[in-house]
C-alpha positions, 0 to 999 in steps of 0.5 A: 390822812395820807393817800395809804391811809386813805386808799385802805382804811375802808378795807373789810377784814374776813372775821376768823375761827381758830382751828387746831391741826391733830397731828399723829403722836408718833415720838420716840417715848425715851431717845437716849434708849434709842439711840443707845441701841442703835450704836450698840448694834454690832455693825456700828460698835465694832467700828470704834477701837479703844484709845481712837480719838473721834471727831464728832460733828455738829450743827448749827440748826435748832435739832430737837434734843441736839444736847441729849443728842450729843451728850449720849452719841460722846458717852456711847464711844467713850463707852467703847474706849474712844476718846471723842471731841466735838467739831463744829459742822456748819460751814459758814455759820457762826460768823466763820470763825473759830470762836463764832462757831463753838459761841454758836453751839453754846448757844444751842446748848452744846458745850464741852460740859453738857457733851462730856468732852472738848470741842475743837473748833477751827475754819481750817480744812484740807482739800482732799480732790477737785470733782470733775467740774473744778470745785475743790472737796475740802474737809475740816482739818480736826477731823481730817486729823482723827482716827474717826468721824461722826456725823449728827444731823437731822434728816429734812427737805432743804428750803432751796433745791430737792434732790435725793438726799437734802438737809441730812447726814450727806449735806452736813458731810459735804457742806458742814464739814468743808466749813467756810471754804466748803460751803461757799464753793459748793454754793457757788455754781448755784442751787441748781447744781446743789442736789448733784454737788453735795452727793459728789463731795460726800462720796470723795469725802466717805472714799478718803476720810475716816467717817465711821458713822452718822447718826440721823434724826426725823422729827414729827410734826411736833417737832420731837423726834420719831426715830433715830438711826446709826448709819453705816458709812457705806450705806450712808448715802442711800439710807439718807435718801430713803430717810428723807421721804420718811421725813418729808411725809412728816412735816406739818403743812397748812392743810388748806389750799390755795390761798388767797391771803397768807399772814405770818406773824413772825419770821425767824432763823429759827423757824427756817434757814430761809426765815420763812419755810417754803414747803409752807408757804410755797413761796420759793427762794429758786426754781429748783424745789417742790413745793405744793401750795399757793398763795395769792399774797403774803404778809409777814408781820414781825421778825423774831427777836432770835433771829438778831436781826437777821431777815433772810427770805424777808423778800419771800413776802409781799408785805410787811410791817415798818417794826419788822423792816425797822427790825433788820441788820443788813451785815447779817442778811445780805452775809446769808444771801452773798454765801448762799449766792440766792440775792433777790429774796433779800429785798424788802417787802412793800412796807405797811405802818402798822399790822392792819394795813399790811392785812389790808393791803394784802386784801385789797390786792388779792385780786378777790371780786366777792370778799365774802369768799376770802380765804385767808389763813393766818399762822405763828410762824412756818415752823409751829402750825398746830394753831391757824386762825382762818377766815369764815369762807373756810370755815364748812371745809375746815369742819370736814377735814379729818385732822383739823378741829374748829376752836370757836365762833368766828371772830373780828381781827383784835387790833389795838389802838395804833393798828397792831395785833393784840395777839401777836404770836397768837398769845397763849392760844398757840403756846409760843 
């Protein structure tokens, strides 16, 4: 047996209880309707003019609906007489490259059959000004070129800094449109200048392109939308910041704290650009964003098979087992943290054999005298919080809070022969 082994093999694990989050249904019963309506509004229609060729930007993140989204923004201004084409707006996304970015959107369902019109995709970009600071404001040629730009995006606090406006309409217009040479420039003086840089670029670019709109999204807890907004350009700056403190007071949280324990079973691109969302955990990439909760030690488990080895924020924990280190692509994750220029969260974490070790490693270092009080919470992934399984210390203050139903009786963890979960992912109970 060898010292690890020896030195956690007698750690006691907490039984736990399955727990649901009840989150408020607020979706928008039919989006396309929606939306529609907002860009008939007369401030927005009447910006389009018949035969205008209109770049349409858009992402590289996982929107809810992004195709439904896309395919009825292009069939509203082909409506109104424009002739729209898409523009990949994710900076360095996609590899940074021309087919990268379109391999990208086809990906996440984008493609020039399900929007109704071509996509144009090059890494080529005009610089329109230098701020006061030196850093060039660079701009997707394509769009540049158009007679129209607009921008889709959904507004959400960003993993790395807060500021007035974060992940939304004005961060696609400075970073995702200003494409590989954009994004790293706007990276490249840190996070702490990030909130401050991304609002400069996007007043030069509404100043002296020819944005006409955004449109914006929030998602609900569920992750499926709960309003749609055509922005004005000229009020796009100050109704992104108010949509974000609507946004922010959306997003699902784990509804105990603190923590001494933390397990995630799995990581993923998908789940946060950072692979592990800090809002959540309270685990930050730098010191330049907010976050509320507190956890003694972090374990994560896997690494999700779409992430295409791409671990990101894998230093964010703690621990982790040898599957998911053995998991990683380093071209990928270290190409992430060179751009973002935020190194330190791309170390390994201290790596465990198998899922019962990294747990009772977890549990051993916590730093916990009575274990009989241990608060442990174990979740999916950051992203789908709905089904928590906790740990039987928590179990009278989960049965009084307003929004969470206890599921069952409390129960041992289900490790199969090696040491691994038999429910990784939370099997059926959490639906993903």
């Amino acid at each position: 047996m060898s010292t690890i082994e020896n030195l956690l093999r007698d750690t006691p694990l907490p039984r736990m209880v399955r727990v649901r989050q009840v989150f408020r249904d607020d979706a928008l019963p039919d989006v396309p309707a929606a939306l529609r309506a907002e860009i008939a509004a007369p401030a927005i229609a009447q910006r389009i003019k018949p035969g205008a060729r209109i770049a349409v930007g858009v992402g590289s993140r996982g929107l809810a609906d992004l195709p439904l989204l896309v395919n009825v923004v292009v069939g509203e201004l082909k409506r109104l007489g424009a002739q729209p084409f898409i523009v990949p707006a994710m900076g360095s996304h996609g590899g940074a490259t021309d087919e990268g970015q379109k391999a990208l959107l086809a990906a996440l369902g984008v493609t020039e059959a399900s929007a109704g019109c071509p996509i144009v995709s090059s890494m080529e970009t005009v610089e329109l000004a230098r701020l006061p600071n030196g850093l060039p404001v660079d701009m997707d040629k394509q769009a540049m070129g158009a007679d129209g730009i607009v921008v889709i995006n959904r507004v959400k606090p960003h993993t790395s800094f807060s500021g007035a406006s974060e992940s939304g309409l004005v961060k696609m217009l400075a970073i995702g449109l200003g494409k590989q040479r954009g994004a790293e420039t706007c990276h490249a003086s840190g996070m702490g200048h990030m909130a401050k840089n991304i609002l400069d670029m996007a007043r030069v670019k509404l100043a002296q392109a020819p944005v006409l709109f955004g449109v914006a999204t929030i998602e609900n807890a569920s992750e499926r939308i709960s309003r749609v907004a055509a922005v004005p350009a000229e009020t796009l700056i100050e109704r992104d910041a108010e949509l974000l403190v609507e946004a922010r007071r959306n997003m699902p949280s784990i509804p105990f704290t603190p923590l001494d324990v933390l397990v995630i079973d799995r990581m993923g691109k998908e789940f946060s650009g950072t692979g592990m969302d800090p809002h959540i955990t309270g685990r930050t990439t730098t010191p330049f964003v907010t976050v509320a909760q507190k956890v003694t030690r972090m374990v994560v488990l896997d690494l999700s098979d779409k992430s295409k080895g791409n671990a990101t924020g894998m230093g964010l924990a703690d621990l982790c087992t040898r599957r998911l280190a053995d998991k990683v692509d380093i071209e990928p994750t270290y190409a992430n943290h060179l751009t973002s220029t935020v190194i330190w969260h791309a170390k390994v974490p201290m790596t465990m054999p198998t899922d019962q070790r990294a747990i009772q490693a977890a549990v051993k270092t916590c730093n916990v005298a009575d274990l009989s009080t241990l608060r442990v919470v174990r979740i999916p992934n950051t992203l789908h919080l709905e089904h928590l399984a906790i740990s039987e210390a928590m179990l009278d203050e989960a049965a009084r809070h307003p929004s969470v139903e206890v599921l069952g009786e409390p129960q041992p963890w289900a490790f199969d022969a090696e040491g691994n979960l038999t429910d990784l992912g939370f099997g059926s109970v959490a639906g993903h």
